[in-house]
N, C-alpha and C positions, 0 to 999 in steps of 0.2 A: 721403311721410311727413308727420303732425301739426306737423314741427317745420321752421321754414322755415329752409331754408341761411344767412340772415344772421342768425338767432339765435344758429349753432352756437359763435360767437368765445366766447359765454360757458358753454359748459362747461369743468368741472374733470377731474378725475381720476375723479372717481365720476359724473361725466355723460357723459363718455364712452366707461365701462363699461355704465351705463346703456343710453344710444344703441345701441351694439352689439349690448347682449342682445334691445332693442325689435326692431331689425332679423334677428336670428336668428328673434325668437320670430314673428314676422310672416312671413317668406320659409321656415319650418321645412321646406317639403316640399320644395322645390328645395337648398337646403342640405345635406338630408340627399341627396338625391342628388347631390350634388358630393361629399361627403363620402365616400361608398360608390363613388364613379367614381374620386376623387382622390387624398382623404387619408388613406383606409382603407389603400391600398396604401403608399403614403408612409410611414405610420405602421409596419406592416409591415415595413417594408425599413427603416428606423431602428431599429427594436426588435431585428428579427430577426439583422440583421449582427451585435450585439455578442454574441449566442450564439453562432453561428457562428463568428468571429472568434477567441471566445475556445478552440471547437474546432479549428479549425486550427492557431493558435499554440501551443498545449500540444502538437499531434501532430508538428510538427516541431522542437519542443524534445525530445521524446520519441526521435526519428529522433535528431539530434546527438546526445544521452545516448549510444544504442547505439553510433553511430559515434566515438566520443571513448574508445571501448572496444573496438575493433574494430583490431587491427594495421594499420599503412598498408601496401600493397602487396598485400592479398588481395584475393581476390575479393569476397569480404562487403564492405569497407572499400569498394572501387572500388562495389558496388551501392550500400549505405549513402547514399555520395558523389552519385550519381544522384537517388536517390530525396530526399533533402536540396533538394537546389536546383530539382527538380519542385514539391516541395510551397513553395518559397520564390515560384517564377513562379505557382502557385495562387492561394497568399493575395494575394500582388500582384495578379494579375486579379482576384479576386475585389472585394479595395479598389476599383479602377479602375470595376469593375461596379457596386460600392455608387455611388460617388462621384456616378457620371454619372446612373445612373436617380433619385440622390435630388435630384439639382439640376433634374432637366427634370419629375422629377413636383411639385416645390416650384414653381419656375415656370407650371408649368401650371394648380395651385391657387391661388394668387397671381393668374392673370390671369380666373382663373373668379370668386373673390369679388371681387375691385375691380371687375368688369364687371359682376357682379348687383347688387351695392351699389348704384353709378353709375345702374343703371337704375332701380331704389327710389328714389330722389333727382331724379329727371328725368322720376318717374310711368310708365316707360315698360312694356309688358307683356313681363315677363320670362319664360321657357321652357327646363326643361333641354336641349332642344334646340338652342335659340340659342344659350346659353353655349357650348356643348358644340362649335356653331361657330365659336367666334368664338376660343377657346381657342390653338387653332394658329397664327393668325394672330398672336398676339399674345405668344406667350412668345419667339418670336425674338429682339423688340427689348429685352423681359424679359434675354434672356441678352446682348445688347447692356451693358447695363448693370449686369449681374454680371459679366461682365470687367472693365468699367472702375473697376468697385468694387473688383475684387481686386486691378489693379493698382496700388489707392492702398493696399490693405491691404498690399502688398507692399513698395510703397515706403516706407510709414511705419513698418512691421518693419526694413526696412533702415536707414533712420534712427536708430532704437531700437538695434539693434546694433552700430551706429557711435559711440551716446554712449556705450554701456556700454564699448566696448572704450575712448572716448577717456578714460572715469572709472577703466577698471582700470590705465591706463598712467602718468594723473598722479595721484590721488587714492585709488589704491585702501588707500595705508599712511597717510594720513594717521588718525589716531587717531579725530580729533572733526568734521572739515570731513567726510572721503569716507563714512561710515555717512548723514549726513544730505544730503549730495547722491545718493548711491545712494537713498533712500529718496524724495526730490524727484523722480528721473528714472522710479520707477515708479510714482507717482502719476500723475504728468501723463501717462505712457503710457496710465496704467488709462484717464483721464478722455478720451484721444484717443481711444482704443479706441472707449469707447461711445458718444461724441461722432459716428463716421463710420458706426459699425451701425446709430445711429438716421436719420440720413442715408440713409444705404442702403435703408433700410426705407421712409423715404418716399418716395424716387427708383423704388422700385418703382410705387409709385401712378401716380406724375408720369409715367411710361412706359406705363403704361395708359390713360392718361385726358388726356394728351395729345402732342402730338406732338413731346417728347423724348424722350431718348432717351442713355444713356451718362452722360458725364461734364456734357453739356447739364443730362441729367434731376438729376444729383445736386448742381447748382449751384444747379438751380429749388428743390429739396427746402432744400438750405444758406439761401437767401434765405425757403423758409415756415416752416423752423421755429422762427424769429426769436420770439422773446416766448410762445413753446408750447415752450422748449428741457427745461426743468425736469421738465415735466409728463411730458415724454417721455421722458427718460432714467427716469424715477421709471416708467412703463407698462413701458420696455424690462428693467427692473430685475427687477419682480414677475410680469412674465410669464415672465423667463429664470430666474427663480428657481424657480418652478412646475417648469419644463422640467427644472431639474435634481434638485430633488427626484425628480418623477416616472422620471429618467433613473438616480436612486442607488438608488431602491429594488429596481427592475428588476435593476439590477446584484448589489446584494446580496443577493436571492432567488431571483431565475431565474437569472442568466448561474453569479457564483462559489458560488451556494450556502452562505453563511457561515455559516447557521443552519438546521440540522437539525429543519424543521417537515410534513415529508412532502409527499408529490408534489402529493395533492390541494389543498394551501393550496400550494403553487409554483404551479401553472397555476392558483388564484382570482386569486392578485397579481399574475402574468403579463398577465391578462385584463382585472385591474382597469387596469393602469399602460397597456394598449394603449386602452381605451376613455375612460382621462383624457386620452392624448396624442391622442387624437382630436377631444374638443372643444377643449384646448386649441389645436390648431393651428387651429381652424375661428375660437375666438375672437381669435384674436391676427390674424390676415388680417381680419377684418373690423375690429379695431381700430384696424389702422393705417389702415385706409380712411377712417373718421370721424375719424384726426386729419388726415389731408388736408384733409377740409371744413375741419375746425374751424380748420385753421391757413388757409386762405384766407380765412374770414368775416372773422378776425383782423386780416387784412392789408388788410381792404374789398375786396377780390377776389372781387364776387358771381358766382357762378359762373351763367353767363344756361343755363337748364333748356333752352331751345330748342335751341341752340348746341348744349349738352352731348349734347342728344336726337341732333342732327347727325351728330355726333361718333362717335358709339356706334352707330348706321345705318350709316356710314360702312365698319363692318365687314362688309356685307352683300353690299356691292356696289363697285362702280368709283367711289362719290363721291370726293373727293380731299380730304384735311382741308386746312381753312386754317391759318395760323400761330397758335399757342394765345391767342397774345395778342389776335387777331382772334375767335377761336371760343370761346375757351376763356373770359376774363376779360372782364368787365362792371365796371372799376371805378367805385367809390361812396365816397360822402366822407359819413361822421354832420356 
């Protein structure tokens, strides 16, 4: 890239955006084939579940109607009863099926842009091919550290409903004190909340690009995104924001149909909301990738290109990485 890794500390918000799109528009061939191997399907399988979803739940709301009308002790009632709790283990598998193919094809896309990125940055000659190798290898430690991230999401939900229960037992009748500490306990939830997805978000990087891994990897991420906090939560904001828009319109055109504009304009805005969630996803993975740079140049943490080259070889063959702090970090003092 034009722009040397110890420059990166001083992009903003819009140089960031910037950066990302130089690196799209520069790597567009390989991209789009990630994108038609990865996220085309990804994209898919989040789009199309909540059609489907919302077919199966009406069918067996449909099913209960019948049987809620159906005398108990008939035959009907007894098949009814059958066919009810069939179509309940369906949508269950079906959920279980979304759940898992959208976490290991997000992983998978995740390990394919932070490794093309990586190699953009380290001059190194990048190949759908090679990603395409290096992929498998790498989403393992990936899912490494999405467990350990859900398990703080999990613990910090449990925390959250420990105070809300300890606010509804002393405070919930206070007139003027419990409205304004209820309202204190979900802000600072809100702000934890996106405090740890941004975290998360980088710990994904930090498990690609070195040799963390887990709650290692989201402690490294905790310590870079030190003085880049704002900018990030403000990236995480406008990008989830995108997401949900694109994700409402969907819903209100295609899935419930709220508005009667014929089929032909349903499947335009079906088409349209599948090929914005498509660069979307392509851009938001490459963006968290340049704020990794960006929050290492930050920290003087020049990332030594040789090392990195190392590092990223490494996936090839039996090299062994060294400790990140040995391979990975070159630090430098202005």
């Amino acid at each position: 890239m034009d722009r040397e890794l110890e420059e990166m500390q001083f992009l903003g918000l819009f140089g960031i955006y910037a950066e990302a799109y130089k690196l799209i528009f520069k790597l567009r061939k390989i991209f789009t084939q990630i994108t038609l191997a990865l996220i085309l399907p990804l994209s898919l399988i989040f789009l199309g579940h909540e059609k489907i979803s919302e077919v199966l739940y009406w069918r067996i709301r449909y099913t209960e109607y019948k049987l809620h009308r159906t005398p108990a002790g008939t035959p009907r009632f007894d098949s009814l009863s059958d066919l009810v709790s069939s179509e309940w283990s369906l949508y269950v598998l079906f959920k279980a099926v979304y759940v898992t193919s959208l976490l290991v094809l997000a992983l998978l896309a995740t390990s394919a842009v932070v490794y093309t990125v990586a190699c953009v940055y380290t001059n190194r000659e990048i190949t759908f091919k090679k990603v395409m190798s290096v992929v498998p290898k790498v989403w393992k430690r990936l899912m490494v550290t999405f467990l350990c991230t859900y398990l703080g999401f999990f613990a910090y939900n449990v925390a959250f409903a420990v105070t809300l229960y300890l606010w509804f037992v002393t405070l919930c009748e206070v007139s003027i004190v419990g409205p304004v500490v209820l309202w204190i306990i979900f802000v600072s939830y809100a702000i934890g909340f996106v405090y740890v997805s941004v975290i998360w978000q980088l710990a994904s990087v930090v498990t690609v690009l070195e040799d963390s891994c887990g709650f290692k990897a989201m402690i490294k991420s905790k310590n870079l995104i030190k003085g880049k906090i704002l900018v990030s939560i403000l990236i995480f904001f406008k990008l989830n924001l995108s997401l949900g828009v694109i994700d409402s319109y969907f819903r209100m055109y295609v899935v419930y149909e709220w508005f009667e504009i014929g089929i032909i304009k349903v499947i335009g805005i079906g088409v349209l909301c599948f090929l914005l969630l498509l660069k979307l996803i392509l851009f938001v993975l490459v963006v968290q990738t340049v704020i990794y740079f960006v929050c290492k140049s930050l920290h003087h943490e020049n990332v030594d290109k040789s090392a990195l080259s190392d590092y990223l070889e490494g996936y090839f063959g039996d090299y062994v990485p060294l400790k990140a702090k040995d391979v990975q970090l070159e630090e430098y003092h202005l």
